[in-house]
N, C-alpha and C positions, 0 to 999 in steps of 0.2 A: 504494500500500500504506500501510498505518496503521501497521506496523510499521517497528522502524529496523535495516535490516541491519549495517550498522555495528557497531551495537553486540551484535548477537547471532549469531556465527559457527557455530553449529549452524545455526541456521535459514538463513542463507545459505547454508553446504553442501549441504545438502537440498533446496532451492529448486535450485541449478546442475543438481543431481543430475534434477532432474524436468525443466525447462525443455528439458535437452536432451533428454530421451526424446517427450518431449511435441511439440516441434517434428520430430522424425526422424520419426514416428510420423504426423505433419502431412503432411509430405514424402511418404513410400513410400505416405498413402492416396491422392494426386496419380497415382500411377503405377498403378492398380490395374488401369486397363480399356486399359491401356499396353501390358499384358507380354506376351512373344511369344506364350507358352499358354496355353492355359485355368489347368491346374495352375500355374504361376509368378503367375497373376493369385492366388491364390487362396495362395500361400507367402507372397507380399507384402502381403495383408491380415493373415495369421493375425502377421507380426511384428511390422505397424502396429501390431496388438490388441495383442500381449504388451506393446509399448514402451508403449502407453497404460496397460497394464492396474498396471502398476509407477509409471508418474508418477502415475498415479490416488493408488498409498499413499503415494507420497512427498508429494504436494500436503494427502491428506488428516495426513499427519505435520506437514508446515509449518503448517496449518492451528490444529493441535492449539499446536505451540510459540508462533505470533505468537496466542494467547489466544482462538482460536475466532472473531476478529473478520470474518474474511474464509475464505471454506470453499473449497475445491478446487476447484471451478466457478468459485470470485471468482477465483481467483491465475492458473488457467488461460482466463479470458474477458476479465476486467476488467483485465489490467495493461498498460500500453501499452509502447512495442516498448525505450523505454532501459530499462525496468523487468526487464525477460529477460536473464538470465544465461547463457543456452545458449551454446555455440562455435559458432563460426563456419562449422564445416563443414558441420554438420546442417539447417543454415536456405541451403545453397546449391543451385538449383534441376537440374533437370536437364533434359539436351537428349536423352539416348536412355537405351535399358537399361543399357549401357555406364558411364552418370552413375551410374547409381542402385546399379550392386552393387560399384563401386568406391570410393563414397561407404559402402555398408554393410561393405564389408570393414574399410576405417580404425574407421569406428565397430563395429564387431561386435569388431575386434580389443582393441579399446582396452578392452570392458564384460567381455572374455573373462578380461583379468588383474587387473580393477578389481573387480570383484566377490569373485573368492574372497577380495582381501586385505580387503573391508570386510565380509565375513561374521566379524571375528573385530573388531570396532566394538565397544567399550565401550558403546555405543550400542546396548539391546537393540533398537530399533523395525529402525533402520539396519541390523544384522545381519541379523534376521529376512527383512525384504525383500530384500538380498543374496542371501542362501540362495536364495532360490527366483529370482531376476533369474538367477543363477550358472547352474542349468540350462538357461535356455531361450537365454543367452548362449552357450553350447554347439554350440546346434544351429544358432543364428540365425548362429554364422561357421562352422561347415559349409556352410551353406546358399549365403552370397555368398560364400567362398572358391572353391568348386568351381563358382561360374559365372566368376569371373573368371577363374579357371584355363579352362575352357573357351571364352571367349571369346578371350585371348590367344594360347591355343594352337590360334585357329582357324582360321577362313579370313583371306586376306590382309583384307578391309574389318571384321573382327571384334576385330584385333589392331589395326589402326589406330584402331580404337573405343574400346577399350581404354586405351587407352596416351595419347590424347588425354585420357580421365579420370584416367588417372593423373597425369600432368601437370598437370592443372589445379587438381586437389582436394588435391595432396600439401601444398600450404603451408597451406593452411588446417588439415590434420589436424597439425600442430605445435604449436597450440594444447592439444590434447587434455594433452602431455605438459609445458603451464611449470605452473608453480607462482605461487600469488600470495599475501596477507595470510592468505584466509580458509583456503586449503589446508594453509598452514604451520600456522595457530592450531588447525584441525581436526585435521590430527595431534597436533599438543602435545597436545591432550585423551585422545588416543585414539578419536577419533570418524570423523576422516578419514585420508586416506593422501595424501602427497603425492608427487605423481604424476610428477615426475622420476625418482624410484625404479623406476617400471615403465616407462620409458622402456627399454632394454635387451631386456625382454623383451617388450614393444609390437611394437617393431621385427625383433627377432626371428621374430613371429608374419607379420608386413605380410611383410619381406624374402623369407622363404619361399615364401609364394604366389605370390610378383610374379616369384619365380627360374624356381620350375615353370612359371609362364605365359610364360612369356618374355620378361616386360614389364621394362622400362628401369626401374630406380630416378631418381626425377628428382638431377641434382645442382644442390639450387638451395637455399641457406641463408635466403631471407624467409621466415620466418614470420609470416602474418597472424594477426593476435587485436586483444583488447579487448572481444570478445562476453562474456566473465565481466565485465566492469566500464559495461555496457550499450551498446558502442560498436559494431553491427552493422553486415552491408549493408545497402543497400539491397532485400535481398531479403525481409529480415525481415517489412520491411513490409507488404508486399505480401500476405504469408503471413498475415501477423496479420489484415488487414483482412476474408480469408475466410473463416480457422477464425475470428472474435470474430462476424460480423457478428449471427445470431441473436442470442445474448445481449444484443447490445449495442442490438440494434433494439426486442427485446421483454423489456427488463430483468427479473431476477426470474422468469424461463423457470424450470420445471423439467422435467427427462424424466417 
């Protein structure tokens, strides 16, 4: 990037904000020709789309603040994997269905209380896309709530499926909930919210579901991160090398 996040805490809010939609969005389009039914194939594209369709504004937002030097295609093909801010959990890959709606529940829950508070962003762009994020955040944790629930509360190899994602992905979604420089200065502005605040009612939402399913809360205090300060898996990688590879093969590509 030509720009310096550093020194400009709007546009690094904004940037995290897309990275991760953008890489989840990467993820669930992995899963499409995956899912058990015609219709679930076809639920898991239409939130792919929504997640994209919001990193789109956001990217085309960053775009606008780092001075139009670099356009929303550039920040989403061109930047290479320390350069991504997204958490950690969204760029973690999956082994069954079981990964993927337990992996969308953490994240579904977290956009579910995140968005209504940054629809009230001093920030009219940030607001605006809020707003409309805010409803489709709605349906998109209906949606993986009510299979986790169903898989937990299913057959014995269902529950065991289950509960092995839950376990495996829960430290990574504690990420979602620290706080760091750019989150604190983004609220000072009134631009951002920092997100230990909705930790309470994060978990409130996760706790619920995992009760009715009858899945185990893990008791395990690691939380992995560093994905906001560009310190990823190894998974990242991987990821990036095949959502970039076009762009990067045939530079200057457009749709």
């Amino acid at each position: 990037m030509t720009f310096d996040l550093e020194t400009d805490t709007r546009l690094a809010y904004v940037l995290r904000l897309a990275d991760d939609l953008l890489i989840n969005s990467q993820r669930l389009a992995e899963f499409v020709t995956n899912a058990p039914e015609l219709e679930e194939e076809l639920a898991i594209a239409n939130v792919s789309l929504d997640n994209l369709g919001v990193a789109h504004a956001l990217y085309g937002y960053a775009s606008e603040l780092g001075g139009g030097e670099e356009s929303a295609d550039d920040l989403a093909f061109l930047r290479d994997e320390r350069e991504f801010t997204n958490c950690l959990l969204v760029e973690q890959p999956h082994r069954d269905f079981a990964d993927v709606m337990v992996r969308q529940l953490f994240f579904d829950a977290w956009h579910l209380v995140l968005w209504p508070e940054l629809e009230s962003s001093s920030d009219e762009r940030i607001a605006a896309i809020a707003a409309k994020a805010a409803k489709e955040a709605r349906y998109h944790f209906r949606h993986s709530s009510s299979w986790v629930i169903r898989l937990g509360d299913g057959t014995a190899e269902s529950r065991r499926r289950a509960q092995r994602a839950v376990d495996g992905l829960w430290r990574f979604a504690g990420e979602l909930l620290m706080s760091d420089r750019v989150d604190a200065d983004a609220a000072a502005a009134g631009v951002g919210v920092v997100p230990e605040r909705l930790a309470d009612s994060w978990h409130r939402e996760v706790r619920a579901i995992l009760q009715e399913a009858t899945l185990v809360v893990p008791v395990d205090p690691f939380v992995a991160a560093g994905g906001r300060q560009g310190r990823h898996t190894e998974h990242l990688g991987h990821l990036l090398a095949e959502m970039q590879y076009m762009q990067r093969a045939y530079p200057g590509m457009v749709w």
